[in-house]
GUVOVEX-384412 format. One record per atom (N, C-alpha, C): residue in three letters; x, y, z. Coordinates in steps of 0.02 Angstrom, whole numbers, plus 50000, padded with zeros to 5 digits. Layout:
// GUVOVEX-384412
ALAXYZ;...
***
This chain:
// GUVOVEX-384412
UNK544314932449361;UNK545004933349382;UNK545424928149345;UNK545954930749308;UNK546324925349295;UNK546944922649299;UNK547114917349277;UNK547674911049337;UNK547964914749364;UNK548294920449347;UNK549084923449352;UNK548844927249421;UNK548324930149419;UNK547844936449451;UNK547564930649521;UNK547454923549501;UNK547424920649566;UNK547844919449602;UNK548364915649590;UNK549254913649612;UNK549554918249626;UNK549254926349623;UNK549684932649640;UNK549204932949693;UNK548744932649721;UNK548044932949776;UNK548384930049840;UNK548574921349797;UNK548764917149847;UNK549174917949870;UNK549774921049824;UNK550744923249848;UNK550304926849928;UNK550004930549907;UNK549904938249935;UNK549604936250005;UNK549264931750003;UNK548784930750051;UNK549224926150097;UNK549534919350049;UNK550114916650109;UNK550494922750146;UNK550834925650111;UNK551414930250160;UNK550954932350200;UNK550514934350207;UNK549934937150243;UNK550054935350296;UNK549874929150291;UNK549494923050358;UNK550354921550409;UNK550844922550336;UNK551494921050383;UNK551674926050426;UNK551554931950418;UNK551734936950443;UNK551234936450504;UNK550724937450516;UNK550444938250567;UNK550574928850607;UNK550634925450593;UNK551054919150618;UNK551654922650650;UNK552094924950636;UNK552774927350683;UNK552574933450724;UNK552004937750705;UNK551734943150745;UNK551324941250828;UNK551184934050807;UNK550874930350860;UNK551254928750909;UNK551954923950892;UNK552314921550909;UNK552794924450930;UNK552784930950914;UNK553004935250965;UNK552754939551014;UNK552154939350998;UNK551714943351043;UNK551644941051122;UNK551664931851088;UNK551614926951143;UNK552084926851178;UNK552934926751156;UNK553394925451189;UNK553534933051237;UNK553424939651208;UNK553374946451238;UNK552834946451305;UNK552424942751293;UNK552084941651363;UNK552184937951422;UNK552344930951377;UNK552564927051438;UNK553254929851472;UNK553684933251414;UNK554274934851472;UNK554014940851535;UNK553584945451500;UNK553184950151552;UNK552884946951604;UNK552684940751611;UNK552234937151660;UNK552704932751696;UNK553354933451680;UNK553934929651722;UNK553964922151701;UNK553734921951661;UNK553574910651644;UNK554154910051608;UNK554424903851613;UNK554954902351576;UNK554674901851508;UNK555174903351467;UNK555264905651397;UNK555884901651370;UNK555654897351297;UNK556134892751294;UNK556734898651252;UNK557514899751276;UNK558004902251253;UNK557844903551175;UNK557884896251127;UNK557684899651078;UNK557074902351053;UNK556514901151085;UNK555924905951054;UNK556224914351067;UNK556244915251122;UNK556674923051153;UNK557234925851108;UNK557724921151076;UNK558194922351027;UNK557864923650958;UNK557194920350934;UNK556924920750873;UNK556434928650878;UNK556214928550924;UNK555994934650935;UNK556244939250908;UNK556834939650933;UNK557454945550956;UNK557754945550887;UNK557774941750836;UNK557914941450764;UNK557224942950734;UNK556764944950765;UNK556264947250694;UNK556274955250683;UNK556144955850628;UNK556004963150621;UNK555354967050614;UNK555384972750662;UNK554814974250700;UNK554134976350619;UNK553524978850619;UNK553314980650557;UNK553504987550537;UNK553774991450563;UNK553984998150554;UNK554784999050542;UNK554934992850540;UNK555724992050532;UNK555914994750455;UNK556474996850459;UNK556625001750384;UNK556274997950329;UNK556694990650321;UNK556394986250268;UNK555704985850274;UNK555294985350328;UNK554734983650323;UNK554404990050273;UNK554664994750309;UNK554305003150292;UNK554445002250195;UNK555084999850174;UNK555365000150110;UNK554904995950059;UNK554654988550091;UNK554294983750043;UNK553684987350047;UNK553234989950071;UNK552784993750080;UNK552774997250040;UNK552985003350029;UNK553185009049986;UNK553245006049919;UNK553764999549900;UNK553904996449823;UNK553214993149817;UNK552854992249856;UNK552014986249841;UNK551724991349798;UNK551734997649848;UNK551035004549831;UNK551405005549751;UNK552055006649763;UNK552185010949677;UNK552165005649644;UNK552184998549645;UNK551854993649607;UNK551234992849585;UNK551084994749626;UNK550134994949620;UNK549864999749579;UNK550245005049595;UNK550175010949578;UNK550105011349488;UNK550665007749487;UNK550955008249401;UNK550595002649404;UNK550544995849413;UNK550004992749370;UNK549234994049352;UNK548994999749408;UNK548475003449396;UNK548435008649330;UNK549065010549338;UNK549045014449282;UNK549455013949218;UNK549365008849217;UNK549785004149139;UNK549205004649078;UNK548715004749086;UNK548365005849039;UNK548045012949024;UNK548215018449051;UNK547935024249028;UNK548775026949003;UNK549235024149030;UNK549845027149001;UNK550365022048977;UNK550285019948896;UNK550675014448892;UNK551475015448866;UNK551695016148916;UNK552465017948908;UNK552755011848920;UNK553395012348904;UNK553855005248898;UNK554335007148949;UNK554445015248971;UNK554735014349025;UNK554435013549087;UNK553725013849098;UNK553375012149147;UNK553395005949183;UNK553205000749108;UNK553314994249106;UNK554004990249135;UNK554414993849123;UNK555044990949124;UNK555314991449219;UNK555134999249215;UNK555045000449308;UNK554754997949349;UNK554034994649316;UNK553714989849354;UNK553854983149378;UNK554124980749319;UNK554354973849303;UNK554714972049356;UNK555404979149364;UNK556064981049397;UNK556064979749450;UNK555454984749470;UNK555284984549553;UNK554804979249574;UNK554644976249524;UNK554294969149564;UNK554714965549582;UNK555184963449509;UNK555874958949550;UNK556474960749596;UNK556394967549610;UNK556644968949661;UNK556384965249727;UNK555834967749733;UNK555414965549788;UNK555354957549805;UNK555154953149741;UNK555274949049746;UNK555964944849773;UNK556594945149773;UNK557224946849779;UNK557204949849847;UNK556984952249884;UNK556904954049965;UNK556654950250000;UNK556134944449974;UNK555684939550023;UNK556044933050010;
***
């Protein structure tokens, strides 16, 4: 694997770990308010600002990963420059969303 191909692993794998970090932390605060325990105002407010995983954007970065994937899978059986260029496009798009 190389450098570029690791540091893209690691991007990939941090957001990972962050995401399910706020999936927790809300999971936690969604219960304790169900169980009646006080809940500090702003954890309940941070909650209430996340966006759920089915949320449009969520559904949207999803969709730009796959046709990323998609075309870097298939960059070498079809070497087009407009492929390349769409790829590039929609990575820094994506990138540019996080």
């Amino acid at each position: 694997m190389t450098g570029g191909k690791k540091e893209e692993l690691i991007k990939t794998i941090s957001k990972s770990v962050k995401e399910l970090h706020r999936d927790i932390d809300m999971h936690y605060c969604l219960i304790a308010s169900a169980l009646k325990e006080k809940v500090a105002h702003d954890d309940l407010e941070r909650v209430m600002n996340l966006s759920p995983p089915y949320s449009r954007e969520a559904v949207l970065k999803r969709a730009l990963k796959e046709a990323i994937d998609v075309l870097e899978e298939s960059r070498k059986a079809f070497k087009s420059k407009r492929l390349e260029v769409l790829r590039k496009r929609l990575t820094q798009v994506l990138m540019d969303m996080e």
